[in-house]
N, C-alpha and C positions, 0 to 999 in steps of 0.2 A: 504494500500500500504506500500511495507520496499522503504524504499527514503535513502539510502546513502550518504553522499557527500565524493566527491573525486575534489583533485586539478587538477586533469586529464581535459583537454578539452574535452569534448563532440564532436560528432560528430557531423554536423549541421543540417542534414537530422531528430535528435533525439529530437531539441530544441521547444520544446513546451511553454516555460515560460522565461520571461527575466527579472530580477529587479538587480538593477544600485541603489548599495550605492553611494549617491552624497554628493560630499564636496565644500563648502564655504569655501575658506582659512583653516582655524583649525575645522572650524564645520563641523557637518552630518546633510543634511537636512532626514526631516520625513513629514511625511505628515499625517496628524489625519481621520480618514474616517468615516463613520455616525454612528458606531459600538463602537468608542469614542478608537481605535487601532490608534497608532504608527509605521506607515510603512517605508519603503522604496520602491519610483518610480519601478513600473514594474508592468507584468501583459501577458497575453496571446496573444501570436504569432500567426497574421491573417495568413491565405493561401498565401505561394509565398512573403512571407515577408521577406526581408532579416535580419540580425539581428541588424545593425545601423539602420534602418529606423524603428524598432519596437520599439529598445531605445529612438530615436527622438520623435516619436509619443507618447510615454509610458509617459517620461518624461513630454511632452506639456499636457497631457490631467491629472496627478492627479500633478503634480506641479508647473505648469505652468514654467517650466526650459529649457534651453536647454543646448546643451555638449558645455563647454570650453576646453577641453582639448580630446584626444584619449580614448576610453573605455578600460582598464584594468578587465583581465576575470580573477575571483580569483578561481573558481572550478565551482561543478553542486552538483546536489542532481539526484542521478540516479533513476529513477522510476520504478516499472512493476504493471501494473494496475491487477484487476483482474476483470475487468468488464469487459461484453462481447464486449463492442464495444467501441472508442476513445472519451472522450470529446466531440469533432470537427472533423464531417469526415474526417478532410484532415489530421489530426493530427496519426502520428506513433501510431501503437498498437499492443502488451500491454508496450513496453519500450518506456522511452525518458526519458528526462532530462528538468530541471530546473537549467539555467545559471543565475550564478551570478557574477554580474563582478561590478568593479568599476570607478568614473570618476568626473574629475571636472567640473561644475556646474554654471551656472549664474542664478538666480533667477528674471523673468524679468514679469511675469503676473500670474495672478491668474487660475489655474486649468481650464481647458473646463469639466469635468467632462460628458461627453459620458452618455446616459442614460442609456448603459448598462455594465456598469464599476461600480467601488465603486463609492461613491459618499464621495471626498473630500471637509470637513472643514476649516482646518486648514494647510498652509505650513512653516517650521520652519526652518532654521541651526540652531542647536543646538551642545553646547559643548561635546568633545567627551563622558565624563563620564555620562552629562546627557541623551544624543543619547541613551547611555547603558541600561539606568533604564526607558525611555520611548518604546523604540523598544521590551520589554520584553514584552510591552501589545499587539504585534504578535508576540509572542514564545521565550523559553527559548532559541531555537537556535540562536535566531537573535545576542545575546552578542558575542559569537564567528563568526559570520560571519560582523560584526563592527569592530571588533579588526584582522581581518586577514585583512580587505579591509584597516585600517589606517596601520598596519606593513608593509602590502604591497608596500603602498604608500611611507611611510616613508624610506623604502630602494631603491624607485625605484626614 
């Protein structure tokens, strides 16, 4: 797949994936997964799911968090599949998007981890610079989308 990202909103009929940088005061939380990766909260949009009630439920099941504050959407990674049929029936095909937005965070139980979700370890806030150099173990992308969600933040 080519996956773009644009600060452009998504339309919401296209959003197939949602993950939510969370912050504790100064820190980003991450959460570690059995793969021994540095994520950020998110993960695939059931049928008919709106998008705060995906973030709700997203956050509770690999961080055990919920929102303190309004969800900030920072862009998408725009997709076009080339497989013949969607993910998930219900899910748009061959385009959609992968939203990313950001939000502040209360850290209050440990993970339900879903049996058919990753399977959460470890949940952390960690300092921005260290967020930087653990989140690299899902993708080089992840440093630039850390640092647009704290700019963001920091001007909003």
């Amino acid at each position: 797949m080519d996956v773009p990202f644009s600060t452009d909103p998504p339309p919401d009929e296209l959003i197939t994936n949602i993950h939510v940088v969370c912050f504790v005061d100064d820190r980003i939380v991450l959460c570690r997964d059995d793969r021994d990766a540095w994520l950020v909260p998110g993960g695939t949009r059931e049928a008919g799911e709106a998008i705060e009630d995906c973030v709700i439920r997203e956050l509770r099941e690999e961080a055990g968090a919920r929102l303190a504050g309004p969800l900030r959407w920072l862009g998408a990674h725009y997709a076009t599949s080339d497989r013949p049929t969607p993910y998930r029936e219900w899910q748009p095909h061959p385009h959609k998007a992968w939203l990313w937005c950001s939000a502040e965070v209360v850290l209050g139980g440990a993970p339900t981890n879903p049996d058919d979700a990753e399977q959460i370890l470890e949940v952390r806030a960690w300092p921005f610079d260290e967020a930087i150099r653990l989140a690299a173990t899902d993708g080089a992308h992840m440093a630039e989308l850390l640092g647009l969600a704290a700019e963001l933040r920091g001007a909003g």
